[in-house]
N, CA, C and O atoms as CSV, one atom per row, in Angstrom:
chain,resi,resn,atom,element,x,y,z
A,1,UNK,N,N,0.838,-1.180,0.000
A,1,UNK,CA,C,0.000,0.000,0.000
A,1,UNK,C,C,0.887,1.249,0.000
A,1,UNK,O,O,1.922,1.374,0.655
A,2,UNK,N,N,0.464,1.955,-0.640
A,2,UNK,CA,C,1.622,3.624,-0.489
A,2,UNK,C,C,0.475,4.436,0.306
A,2,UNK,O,O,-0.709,4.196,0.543
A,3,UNK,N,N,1.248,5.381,0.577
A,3,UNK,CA,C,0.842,6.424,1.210
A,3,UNK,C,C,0.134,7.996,0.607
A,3,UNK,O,O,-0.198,7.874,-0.572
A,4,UNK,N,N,0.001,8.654,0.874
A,4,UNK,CA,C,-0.199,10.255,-0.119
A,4,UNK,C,C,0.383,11.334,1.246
A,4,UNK,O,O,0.285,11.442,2.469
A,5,UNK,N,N,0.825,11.786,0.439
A,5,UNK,CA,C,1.128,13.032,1.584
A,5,UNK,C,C,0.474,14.574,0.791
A,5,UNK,O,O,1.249,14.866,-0.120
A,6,UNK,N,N,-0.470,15.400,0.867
A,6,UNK,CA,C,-0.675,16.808,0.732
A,6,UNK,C,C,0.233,17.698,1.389
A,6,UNK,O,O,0.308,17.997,2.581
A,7,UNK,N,N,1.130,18.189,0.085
A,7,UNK,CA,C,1.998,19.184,0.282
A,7,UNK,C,C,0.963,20.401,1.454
A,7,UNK,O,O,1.348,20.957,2.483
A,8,UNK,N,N,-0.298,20.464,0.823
A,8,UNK,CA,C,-1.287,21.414,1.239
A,8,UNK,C,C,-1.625,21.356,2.945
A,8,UNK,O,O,-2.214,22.241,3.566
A,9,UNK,N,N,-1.149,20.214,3.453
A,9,UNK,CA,C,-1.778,20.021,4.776
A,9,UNK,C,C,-0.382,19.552,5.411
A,9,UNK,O,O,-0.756,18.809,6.318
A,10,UNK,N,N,0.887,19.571,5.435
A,10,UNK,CA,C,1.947,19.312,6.135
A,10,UNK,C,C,3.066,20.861,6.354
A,10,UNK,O,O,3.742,21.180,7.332
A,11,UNK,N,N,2.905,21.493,5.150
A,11,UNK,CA,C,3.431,22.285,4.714
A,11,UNK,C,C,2.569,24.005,4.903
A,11,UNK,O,O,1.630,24.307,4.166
A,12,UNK,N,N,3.264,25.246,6.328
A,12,UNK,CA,C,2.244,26.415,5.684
A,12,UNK,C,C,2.671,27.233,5.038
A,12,UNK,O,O,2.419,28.418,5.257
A,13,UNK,N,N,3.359,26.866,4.161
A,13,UNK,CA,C,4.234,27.337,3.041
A,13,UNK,C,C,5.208,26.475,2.251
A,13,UNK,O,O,5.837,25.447,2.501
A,14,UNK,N,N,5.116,27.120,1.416
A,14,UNK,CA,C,6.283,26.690,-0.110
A,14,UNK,C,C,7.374,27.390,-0.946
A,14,UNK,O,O,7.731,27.425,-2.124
A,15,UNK,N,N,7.752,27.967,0.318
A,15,UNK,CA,C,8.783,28.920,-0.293
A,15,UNK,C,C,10.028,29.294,1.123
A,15,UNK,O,O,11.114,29.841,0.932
A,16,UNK,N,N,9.640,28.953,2.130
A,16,UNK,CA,C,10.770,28.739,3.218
A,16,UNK,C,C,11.495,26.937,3.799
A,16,UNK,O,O,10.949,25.838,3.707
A,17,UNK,N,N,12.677,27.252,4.289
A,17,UNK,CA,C,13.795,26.386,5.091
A,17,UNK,C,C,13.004,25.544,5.863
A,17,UNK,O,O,13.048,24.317,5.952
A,18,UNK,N,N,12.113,26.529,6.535
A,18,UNK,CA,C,11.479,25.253,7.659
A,18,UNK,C,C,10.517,24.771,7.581
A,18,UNK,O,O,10.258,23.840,8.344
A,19,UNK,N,N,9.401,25.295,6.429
A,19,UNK,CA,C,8.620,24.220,5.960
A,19,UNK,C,C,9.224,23.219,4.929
A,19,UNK,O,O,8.759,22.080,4.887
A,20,UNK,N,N,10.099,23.537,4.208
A,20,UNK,CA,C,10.948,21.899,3.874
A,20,UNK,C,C,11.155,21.437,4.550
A,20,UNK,O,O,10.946,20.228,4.450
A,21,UNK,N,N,11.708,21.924,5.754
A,21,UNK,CA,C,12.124,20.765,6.812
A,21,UNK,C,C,10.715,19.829,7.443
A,21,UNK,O,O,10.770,18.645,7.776
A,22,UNK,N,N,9.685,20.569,7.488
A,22,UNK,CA,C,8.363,19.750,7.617
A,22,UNK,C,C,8.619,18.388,6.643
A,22,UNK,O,O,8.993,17.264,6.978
A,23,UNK,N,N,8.322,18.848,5.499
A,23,UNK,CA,C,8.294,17.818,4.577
A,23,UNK,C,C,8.961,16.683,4.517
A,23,UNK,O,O,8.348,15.625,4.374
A,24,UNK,N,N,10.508,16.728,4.631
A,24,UNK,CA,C,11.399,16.316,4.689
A,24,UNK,C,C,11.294,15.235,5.868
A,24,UNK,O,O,11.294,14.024,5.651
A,25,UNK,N,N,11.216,15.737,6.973
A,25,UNK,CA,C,10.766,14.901,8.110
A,25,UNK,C,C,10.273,13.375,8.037
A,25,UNK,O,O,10.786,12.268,8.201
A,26,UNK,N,N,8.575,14.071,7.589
A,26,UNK,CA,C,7.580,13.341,6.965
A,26,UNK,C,C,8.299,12.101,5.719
A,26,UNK,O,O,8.337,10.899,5.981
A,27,UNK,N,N,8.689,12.543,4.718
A,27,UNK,CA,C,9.797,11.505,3.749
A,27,UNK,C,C,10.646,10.801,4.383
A,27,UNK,O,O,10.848,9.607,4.164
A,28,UNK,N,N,11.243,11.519,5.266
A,28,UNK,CA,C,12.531,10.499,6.299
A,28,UNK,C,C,11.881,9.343,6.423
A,28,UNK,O,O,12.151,8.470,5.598
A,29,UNK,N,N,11.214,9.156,7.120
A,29,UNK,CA,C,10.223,7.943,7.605
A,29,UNK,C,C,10.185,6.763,6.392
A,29,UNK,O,O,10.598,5.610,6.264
A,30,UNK,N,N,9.449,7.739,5.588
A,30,UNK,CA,C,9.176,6.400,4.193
A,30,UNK,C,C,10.707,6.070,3.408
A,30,UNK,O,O,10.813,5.376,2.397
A,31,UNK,N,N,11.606,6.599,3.979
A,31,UNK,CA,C,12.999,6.453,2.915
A,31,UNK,C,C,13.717,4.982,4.303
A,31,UNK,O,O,14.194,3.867,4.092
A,32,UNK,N,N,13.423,5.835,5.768
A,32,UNK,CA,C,14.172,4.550,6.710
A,32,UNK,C,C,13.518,3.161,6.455
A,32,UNK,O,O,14.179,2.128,6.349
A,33,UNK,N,N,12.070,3.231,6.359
A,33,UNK,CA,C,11.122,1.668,6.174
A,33,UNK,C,C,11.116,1.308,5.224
A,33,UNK,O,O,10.420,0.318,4.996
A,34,UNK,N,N,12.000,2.006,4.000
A,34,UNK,CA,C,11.946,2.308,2.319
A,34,UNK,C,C,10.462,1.634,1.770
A,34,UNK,O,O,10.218,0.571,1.199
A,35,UNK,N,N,9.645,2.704,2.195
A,35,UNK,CA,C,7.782,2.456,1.841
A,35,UNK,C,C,7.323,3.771,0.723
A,35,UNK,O,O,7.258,4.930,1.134
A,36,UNK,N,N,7.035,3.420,-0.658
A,36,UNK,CA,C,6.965,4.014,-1.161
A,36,UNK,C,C,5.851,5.497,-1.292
A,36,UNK,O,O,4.660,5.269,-1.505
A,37,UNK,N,N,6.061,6.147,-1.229
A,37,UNK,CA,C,5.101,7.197,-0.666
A,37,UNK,C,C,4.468,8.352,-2.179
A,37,UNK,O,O,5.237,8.621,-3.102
A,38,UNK,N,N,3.108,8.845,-2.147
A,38,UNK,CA,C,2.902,9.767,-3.046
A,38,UNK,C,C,2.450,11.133,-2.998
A,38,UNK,O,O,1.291,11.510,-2.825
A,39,UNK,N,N,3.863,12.101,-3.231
A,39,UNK,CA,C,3.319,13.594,-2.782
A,39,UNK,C,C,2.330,14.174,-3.533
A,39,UNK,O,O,2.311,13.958,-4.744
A,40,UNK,N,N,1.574,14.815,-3.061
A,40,UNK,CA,C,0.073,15.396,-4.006
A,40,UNK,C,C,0.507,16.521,-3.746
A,40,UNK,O,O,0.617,16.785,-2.549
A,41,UNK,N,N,0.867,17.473,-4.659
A,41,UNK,CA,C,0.820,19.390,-5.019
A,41,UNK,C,C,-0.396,19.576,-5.369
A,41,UNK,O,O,-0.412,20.617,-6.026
A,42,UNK,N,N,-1.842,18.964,-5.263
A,42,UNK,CA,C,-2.818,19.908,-5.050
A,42,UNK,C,C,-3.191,20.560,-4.209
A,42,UNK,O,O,-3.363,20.444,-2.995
A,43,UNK,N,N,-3.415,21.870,-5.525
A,43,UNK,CA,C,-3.614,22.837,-4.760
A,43,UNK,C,C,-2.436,23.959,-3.793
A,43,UNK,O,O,-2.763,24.998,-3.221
A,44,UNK,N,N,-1.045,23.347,-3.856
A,44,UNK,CA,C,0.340,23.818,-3.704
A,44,UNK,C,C,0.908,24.570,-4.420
A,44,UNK,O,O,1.489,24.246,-5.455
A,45,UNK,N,N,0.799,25.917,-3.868
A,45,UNK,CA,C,1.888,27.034,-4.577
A,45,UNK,C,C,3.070,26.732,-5.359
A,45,UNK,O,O,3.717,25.744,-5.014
A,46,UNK,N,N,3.490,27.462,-6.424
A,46,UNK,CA,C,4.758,27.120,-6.325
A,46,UNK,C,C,5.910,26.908,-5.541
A,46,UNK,O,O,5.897,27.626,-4.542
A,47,UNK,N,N,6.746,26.297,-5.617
A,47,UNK,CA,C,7.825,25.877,-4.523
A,47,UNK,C,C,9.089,26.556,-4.630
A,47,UNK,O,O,9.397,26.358,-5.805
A,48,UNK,N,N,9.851,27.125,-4.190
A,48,UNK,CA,C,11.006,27.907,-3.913
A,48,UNK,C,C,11.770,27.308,-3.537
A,48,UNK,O,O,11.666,26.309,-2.825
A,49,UNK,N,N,12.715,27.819,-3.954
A,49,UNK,CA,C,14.539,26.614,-3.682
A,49,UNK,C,C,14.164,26.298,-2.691
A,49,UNK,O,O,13.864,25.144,-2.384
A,50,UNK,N,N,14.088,27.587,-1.761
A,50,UNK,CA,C,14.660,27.091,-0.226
A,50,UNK,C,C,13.752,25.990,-0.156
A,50,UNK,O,O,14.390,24.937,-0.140
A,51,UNK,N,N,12.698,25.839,-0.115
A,51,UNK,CA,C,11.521,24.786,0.416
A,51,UNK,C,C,11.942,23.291,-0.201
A,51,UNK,O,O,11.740,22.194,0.320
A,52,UNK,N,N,12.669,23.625,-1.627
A,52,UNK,CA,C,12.701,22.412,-2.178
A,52,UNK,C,C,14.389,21.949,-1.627
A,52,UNK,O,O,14.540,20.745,-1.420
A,53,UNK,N,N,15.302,22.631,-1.456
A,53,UNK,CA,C,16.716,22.585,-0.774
A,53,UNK,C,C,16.566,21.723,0.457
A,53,UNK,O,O,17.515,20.960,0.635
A,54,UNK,N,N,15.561,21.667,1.377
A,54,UNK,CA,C,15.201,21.526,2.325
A,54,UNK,C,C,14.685,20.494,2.969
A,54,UNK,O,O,14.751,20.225,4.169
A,55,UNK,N,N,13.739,19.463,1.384
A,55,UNK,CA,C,13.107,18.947,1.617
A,55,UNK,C,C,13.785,17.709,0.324
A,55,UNK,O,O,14.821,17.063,0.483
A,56,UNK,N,N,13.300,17.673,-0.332
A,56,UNK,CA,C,14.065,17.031,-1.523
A,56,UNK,C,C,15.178,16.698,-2.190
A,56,UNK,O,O,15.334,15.716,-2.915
A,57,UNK,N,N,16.469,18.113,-1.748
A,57,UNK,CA,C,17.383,18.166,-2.038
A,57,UNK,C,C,18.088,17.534,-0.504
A,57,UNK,O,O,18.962,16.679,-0.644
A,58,UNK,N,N,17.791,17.863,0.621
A,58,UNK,CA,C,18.393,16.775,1.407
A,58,UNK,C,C,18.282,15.480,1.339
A,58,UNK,O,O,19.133,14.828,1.945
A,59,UNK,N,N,17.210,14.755,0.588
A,59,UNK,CA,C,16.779,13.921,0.506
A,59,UNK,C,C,17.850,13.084,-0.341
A,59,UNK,O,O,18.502,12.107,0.027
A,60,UNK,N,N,17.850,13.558,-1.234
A,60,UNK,CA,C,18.597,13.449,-2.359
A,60,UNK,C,C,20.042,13.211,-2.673
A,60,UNK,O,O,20.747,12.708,-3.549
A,61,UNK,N,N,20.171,14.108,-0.986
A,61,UNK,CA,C,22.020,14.201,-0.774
A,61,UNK,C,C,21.936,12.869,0.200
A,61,UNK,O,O,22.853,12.050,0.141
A,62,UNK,N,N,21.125,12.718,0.854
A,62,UNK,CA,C,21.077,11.431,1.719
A,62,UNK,C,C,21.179,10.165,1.483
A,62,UNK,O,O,21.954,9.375,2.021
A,63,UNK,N,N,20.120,9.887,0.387
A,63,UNK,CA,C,19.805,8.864,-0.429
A,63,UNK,C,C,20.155,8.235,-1.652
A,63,UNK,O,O,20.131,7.054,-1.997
A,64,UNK,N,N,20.571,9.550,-2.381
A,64,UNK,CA,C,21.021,9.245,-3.695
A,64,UNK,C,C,19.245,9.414,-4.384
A,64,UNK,O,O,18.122,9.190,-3.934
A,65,UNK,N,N,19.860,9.977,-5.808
A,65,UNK,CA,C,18.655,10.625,-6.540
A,65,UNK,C,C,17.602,8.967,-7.250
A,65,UNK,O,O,16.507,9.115,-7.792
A,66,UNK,N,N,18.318,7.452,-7.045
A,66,UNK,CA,C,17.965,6.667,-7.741
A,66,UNK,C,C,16.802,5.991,-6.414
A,66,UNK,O,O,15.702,5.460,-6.568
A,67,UNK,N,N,17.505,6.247,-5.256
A,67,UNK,CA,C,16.552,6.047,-4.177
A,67,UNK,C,C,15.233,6.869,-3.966
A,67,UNK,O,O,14.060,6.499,-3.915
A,68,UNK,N,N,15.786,8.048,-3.866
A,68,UNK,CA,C,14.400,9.116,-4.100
A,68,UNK,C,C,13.514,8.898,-4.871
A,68,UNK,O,O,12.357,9.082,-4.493
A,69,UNK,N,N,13.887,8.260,-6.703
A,69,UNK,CA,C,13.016,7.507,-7.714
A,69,UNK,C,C,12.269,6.663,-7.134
A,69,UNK,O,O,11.060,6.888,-7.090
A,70,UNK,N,N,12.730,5.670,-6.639
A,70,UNK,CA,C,11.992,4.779,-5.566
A,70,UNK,C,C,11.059,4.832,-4.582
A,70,UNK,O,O,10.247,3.912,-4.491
A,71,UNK,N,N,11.033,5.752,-3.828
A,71,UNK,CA,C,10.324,5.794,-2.845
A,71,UNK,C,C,9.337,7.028,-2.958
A,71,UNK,O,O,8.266,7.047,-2.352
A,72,UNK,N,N,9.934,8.437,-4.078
A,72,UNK,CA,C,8.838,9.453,-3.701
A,72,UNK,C,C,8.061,9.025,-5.067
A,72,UNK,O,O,8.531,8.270,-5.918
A,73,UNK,N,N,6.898,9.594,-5.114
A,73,UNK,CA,C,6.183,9.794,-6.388
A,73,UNK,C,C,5.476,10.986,-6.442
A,73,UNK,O,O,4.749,11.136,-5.460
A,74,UNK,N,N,5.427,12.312,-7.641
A,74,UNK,CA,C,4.379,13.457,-6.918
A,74,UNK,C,C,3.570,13.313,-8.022
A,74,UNK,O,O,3.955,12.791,-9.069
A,75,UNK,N,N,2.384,13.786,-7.822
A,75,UNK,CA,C,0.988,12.965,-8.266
A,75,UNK,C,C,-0.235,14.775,-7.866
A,75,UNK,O,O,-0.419,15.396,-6.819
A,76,UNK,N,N,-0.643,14.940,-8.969
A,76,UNK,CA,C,-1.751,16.172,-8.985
A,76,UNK,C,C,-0.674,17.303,-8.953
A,76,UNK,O,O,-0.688,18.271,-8.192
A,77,UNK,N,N,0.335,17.000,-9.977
A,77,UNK,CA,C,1.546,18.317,-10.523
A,77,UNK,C,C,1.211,19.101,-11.953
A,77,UNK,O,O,1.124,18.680,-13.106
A,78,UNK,N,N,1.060,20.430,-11.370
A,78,UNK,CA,C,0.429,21.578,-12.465
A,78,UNK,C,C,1.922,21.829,-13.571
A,78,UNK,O,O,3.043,21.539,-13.154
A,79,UNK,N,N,1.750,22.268,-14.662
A,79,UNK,CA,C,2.827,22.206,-15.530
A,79,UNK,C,C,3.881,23.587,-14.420
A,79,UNK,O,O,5.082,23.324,-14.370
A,80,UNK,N,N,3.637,24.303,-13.992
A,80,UNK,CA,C,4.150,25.317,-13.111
A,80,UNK,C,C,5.207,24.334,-12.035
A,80,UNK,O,O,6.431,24.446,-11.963
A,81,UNK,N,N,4.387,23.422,-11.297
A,81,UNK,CA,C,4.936,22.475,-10.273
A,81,UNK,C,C,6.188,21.702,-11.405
A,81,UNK,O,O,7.341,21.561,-10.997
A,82,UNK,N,N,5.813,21.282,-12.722
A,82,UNK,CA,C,6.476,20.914,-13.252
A,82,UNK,C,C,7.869,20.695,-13.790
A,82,UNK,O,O,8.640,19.749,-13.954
A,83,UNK,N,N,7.836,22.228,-14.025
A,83,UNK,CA,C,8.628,23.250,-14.632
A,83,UNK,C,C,9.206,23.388,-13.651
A,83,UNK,O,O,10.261,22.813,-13.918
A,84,UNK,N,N,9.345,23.941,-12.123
A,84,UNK,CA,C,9.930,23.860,-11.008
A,84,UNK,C,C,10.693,23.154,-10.587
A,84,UNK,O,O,11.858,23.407,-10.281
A,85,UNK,N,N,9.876,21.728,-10.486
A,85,UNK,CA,C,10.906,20.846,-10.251
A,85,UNK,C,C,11.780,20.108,-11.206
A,85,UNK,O,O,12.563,19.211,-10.893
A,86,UNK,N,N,11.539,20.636,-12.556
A,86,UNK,CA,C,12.419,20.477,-13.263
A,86,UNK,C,C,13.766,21.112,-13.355
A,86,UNK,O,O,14.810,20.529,-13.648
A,87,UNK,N,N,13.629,22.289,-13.090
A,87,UNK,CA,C,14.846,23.394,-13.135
A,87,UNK,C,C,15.487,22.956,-11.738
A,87,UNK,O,O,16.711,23.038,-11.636
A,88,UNK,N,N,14.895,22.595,-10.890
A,88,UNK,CA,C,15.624,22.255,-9.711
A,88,UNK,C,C,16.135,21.236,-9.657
A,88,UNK,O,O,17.131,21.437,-8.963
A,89,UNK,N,N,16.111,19.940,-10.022
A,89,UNK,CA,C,16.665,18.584,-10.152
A,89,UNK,C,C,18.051,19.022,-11.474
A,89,UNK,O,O,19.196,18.642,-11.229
A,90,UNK,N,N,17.843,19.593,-12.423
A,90,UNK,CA,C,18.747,20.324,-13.428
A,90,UNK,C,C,19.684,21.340,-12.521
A,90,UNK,O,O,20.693,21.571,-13.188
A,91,UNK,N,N,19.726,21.891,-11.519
A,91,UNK,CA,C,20.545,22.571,-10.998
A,91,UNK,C,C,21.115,21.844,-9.856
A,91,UNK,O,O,22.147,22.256,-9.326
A,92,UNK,N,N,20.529,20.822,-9.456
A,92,UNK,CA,C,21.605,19.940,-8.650
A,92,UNK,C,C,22.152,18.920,-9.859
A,92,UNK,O,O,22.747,17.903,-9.505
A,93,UNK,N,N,22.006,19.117,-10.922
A,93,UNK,CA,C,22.850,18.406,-12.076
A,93,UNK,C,C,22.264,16.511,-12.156
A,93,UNK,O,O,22.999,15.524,-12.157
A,94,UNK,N,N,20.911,16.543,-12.207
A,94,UNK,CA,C,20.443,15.690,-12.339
A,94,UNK,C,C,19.202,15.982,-13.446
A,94,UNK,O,O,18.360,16.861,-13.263
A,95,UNK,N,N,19.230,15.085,-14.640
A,95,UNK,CA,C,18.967,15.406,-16.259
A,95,UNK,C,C,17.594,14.559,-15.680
A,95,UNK,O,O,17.810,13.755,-14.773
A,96,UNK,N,N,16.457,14.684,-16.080
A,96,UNK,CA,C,15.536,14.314,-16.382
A,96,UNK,C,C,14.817,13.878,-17.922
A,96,UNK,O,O,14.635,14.667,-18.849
A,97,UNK,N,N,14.568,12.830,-17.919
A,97,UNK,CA,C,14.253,12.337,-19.333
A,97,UNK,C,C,12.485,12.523,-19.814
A,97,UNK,O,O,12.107,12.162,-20.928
């Protein structure tokens, strides 16, 4: 069974350090039991480095970006959310196909 997490209800914002660190938290969990989990951006602002530095990008430095494949999935992503986390996975130098 996976999980869903609402960016919208963990997070009171998407653009600061310490609501990534919310997030991030929350992922820790499903990365230690390695249980695959699915983030929902409905309804989620756009996201700002810091938020995504914070949350994803520690993740990422922790795990390795092939683990993160594994375990996160984001699910109800607007082409905006898209585009975001595209430029951001591209600036930690990870190519998306």
């Amino acid at each position: 069974m996976c999980d869903i997490i609402y960016i919208k209800q963990v997070s009171h914002d998407t653009y600061s350090n310490s609501s990534g660190y919310q997030l991030f938290v929350i992922l820790d969990k499903h990365f230690k039991d390695n249980s695959r989990v699915d983030v929902s951006l409905k309804n989620a602002t756009p996201m700002s480095s810091s938020y995504l530095n914070s949350s994803i990008g520690e993740l990422i430095t922790l795990y390795g970006f092939d683990k993160f494949k594994s375990v996160v999935k984001f699910v109800d992503v607007t082409p905006s959310h898209a585009e975001i986390l595209k430029s951001y996975l591209l600036s930690c130098g990870i190519t998306i196909h």
